[in-house]
N, C-alpha and C positions, 0 to 999 in steps of 0.2 A: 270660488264657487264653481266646482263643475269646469274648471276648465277656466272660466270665463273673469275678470275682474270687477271687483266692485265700483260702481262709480261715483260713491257719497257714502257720506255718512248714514245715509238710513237703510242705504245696503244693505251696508256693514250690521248694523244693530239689526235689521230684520234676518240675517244668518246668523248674530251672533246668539240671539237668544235659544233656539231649538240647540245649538252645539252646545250651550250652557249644558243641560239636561244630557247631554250626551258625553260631556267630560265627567259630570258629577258620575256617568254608570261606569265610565272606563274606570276612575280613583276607584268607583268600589271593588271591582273586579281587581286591581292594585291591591288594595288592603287584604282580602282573601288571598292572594298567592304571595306576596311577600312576606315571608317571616318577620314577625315581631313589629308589624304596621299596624294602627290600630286609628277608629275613625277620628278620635284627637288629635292625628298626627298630622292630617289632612286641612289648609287652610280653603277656605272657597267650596265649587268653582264661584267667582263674583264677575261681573261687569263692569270694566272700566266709564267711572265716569263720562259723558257725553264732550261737555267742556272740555276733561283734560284731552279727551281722543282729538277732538276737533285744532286744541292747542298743538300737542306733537305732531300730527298729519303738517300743520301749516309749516311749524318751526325747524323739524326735521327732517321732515320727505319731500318739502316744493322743489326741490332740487332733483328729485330723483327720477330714473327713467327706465321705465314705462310710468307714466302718469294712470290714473290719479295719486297723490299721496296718500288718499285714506287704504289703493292696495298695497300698503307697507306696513299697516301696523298690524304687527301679529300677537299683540298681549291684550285685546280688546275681553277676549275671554278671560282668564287667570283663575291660576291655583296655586295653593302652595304644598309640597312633603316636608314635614318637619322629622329627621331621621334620630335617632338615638345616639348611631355611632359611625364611622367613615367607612365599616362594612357594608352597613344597610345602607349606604348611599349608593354603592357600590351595586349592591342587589338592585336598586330602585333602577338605577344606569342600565344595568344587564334588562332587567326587566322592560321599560320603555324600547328597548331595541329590537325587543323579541315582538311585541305586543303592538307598536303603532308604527307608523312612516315619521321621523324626524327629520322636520323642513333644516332647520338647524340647530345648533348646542354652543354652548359657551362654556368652559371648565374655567370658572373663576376663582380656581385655586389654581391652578397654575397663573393667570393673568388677572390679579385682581382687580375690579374698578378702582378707580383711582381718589374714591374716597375710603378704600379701606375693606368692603365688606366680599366675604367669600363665600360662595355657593356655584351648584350647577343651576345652570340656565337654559330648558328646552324651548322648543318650540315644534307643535305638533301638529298634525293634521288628522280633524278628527270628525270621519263620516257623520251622515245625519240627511234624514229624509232621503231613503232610497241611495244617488247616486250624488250628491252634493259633501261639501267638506267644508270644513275651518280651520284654518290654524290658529290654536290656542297657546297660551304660554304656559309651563309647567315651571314651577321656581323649586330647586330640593335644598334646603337647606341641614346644618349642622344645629344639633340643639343649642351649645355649648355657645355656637356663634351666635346664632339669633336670642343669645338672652342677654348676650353681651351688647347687643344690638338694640334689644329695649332696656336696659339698663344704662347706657350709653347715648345711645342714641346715634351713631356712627354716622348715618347718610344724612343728619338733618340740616345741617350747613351746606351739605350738595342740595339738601331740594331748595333752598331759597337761592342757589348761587347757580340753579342748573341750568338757567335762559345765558350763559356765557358760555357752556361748553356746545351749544348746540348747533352754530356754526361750521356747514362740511367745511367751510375753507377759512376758520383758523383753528390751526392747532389746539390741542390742550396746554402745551408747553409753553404755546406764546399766550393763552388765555390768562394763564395762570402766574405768567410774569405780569401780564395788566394789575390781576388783584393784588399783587404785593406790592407793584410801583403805588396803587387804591390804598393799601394798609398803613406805606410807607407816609403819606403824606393825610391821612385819616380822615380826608375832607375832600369830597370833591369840588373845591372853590380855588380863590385866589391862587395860589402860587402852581399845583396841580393843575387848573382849568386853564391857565394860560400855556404850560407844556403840553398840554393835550390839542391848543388850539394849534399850532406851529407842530403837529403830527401830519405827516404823508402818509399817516398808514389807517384807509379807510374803515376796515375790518377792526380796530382798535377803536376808533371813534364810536364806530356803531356799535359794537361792542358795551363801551362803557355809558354811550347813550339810552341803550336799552335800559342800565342797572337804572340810571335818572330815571327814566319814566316807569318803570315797572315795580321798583321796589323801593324808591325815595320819594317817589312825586316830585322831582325837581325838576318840573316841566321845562322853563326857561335854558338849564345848562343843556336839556336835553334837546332841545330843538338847535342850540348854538352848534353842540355837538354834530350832529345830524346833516347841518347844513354845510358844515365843515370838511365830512365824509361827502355830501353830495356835489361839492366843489370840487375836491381831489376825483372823483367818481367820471366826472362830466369832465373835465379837463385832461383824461390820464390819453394814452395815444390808442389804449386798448380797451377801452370802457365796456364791464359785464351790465348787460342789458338786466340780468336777473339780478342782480347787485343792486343799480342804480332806482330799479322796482322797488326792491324790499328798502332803499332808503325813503323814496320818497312814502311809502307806506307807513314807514317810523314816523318822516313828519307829518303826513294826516292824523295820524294817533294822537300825538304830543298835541297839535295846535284844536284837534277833537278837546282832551280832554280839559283844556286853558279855555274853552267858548267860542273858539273862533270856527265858527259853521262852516263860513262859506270858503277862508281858505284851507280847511282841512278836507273839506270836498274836493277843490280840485287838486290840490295832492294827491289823494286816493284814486282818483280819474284819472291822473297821470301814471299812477304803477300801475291800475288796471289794463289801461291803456297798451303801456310798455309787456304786461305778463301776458296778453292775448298774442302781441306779434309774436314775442317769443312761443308760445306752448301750443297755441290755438284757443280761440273761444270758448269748445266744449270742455278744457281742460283748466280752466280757470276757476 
């Protein structure tokens, strides 16, 4: 905004709305100069759910710096180009370079996500009220792909599997061996849950603790897990204060959602505690 960053979530939605109406003018002014664009082709613009913003700002960006996390997401606005052909994407490319300022771009054809799916991925900055801006997200897809896409269904196993990759500091590679060593043993119980307990590696713990509490309800492995990581976390010679936050924050969740009030309070006390020294109070 103007220079300036957002500092919450209601910022963010009170610029994202007027931008809303300002990308919808930019796409029409799109459709009128690109041959063979038609207002069909055009998904949005929409606004990202409140919930999910609020989920990625915490999952994705608490780590990142300049604080706050809500100024990192830049798809709050969204739309979509659906193209005909790899020319017209082509034009659409040419087009946005001429016509806006692109904060940044993704060519996911050359670098696919790693669930599969290909398209360009903008990200733009888009005037509104006098001297203020947003960056919104522009998605241009392939027709061909996106019907393979709703036919298929390609990303749908990444969205219930996407709270593992979202960790800055693990890997996708080493995420992605956790779920097979998960597949291989089909249960996370007995003979699995006791190799997981006898793990040094805290980001694996929390990792497949998360999966417990978020997508099984297996509150109980999830807090054994958790505690497991907050062990190895508190005992290591170089203990991440933001680490040791985001666990004990796991176990206020897990012990929140089991009824236990009063000790999932002071959990929560304690990584709020621990995330003021590190960031400051106003950035918490």
């Amino acid at each position: 905004l103007d220079d300036k960053l957002v500092r919450n979530l209601d910022d963010l939605y009170d610029a994202a709305e007027p931008a809303q109406s300002e990308l919808k003018y930019f796409l029409d002014q799109m459709i009128q100069e690109v041959k063979g664009l038609e207002k069909e082709n055009i998904i949005g613009p929409t606004l990202k759910p409140r919930d999910r913003a609020f989920e990625k700002a915490k999952s994705e960006y608490s780590h990142r710096i300049p604080g706050p996390p809500e100024s990192w997401l830049y798809d709050v606005v969204r739309a979509g180009v659906i193209c005909k052909s790899y020319k017209q994407m082509s034009d659409v490319n040419k087009w946005l370079g001429k016509n806006c300022h692109i904060v940044q771009a993704k060519n996911r054809f050359a670098e696919p996500a790693f669930h599969g799916y290909r398209d360009l991925l903008f990200h733009v900055s888009i005037p509104f009220q006098n001297e203020l801006a947003h960056i919104c997200e522009i998605q241009v897809h392939h027709k061909d792909i996106l019907a393979l896409n709703d036919q298929f269904g390609l990303p749908k196993h990444y969205e219930f599997f996407r709270s593992c990759f979202l960790s800055p500091s693990r890997p996708e590679e080493e995420a992605l061996n956790d779920l097979a060593l998960m597949s291989k043993y089909g249960k996370i119980e007995g003979t699995l849950m006791k190799k997981l307990l006898k793990s040094k590696d805290p980001e694996q713990l929390r990792l497949v603790a998360g999966l417990c509490r978020d997508k099984l309800d297996e509150f109980t492995r999830a807090l054994e897990l958790y505690r497991r990581a907050l062990h190895l976390q508190e005992n290591s010679s170089d203990p991440d204060d933001e680490k040791v936050a985001a666990t004990y924050l796991g176990i206020g969740q897990v012990l929140g959602s089991m009824g236990e009030t009063d000790e999932s309070l002071e959990n929560l006390e304690k990584a709020l505690a621990i995330q003021e020294s590190c960031l400051g109070s106003n950035n918490v």
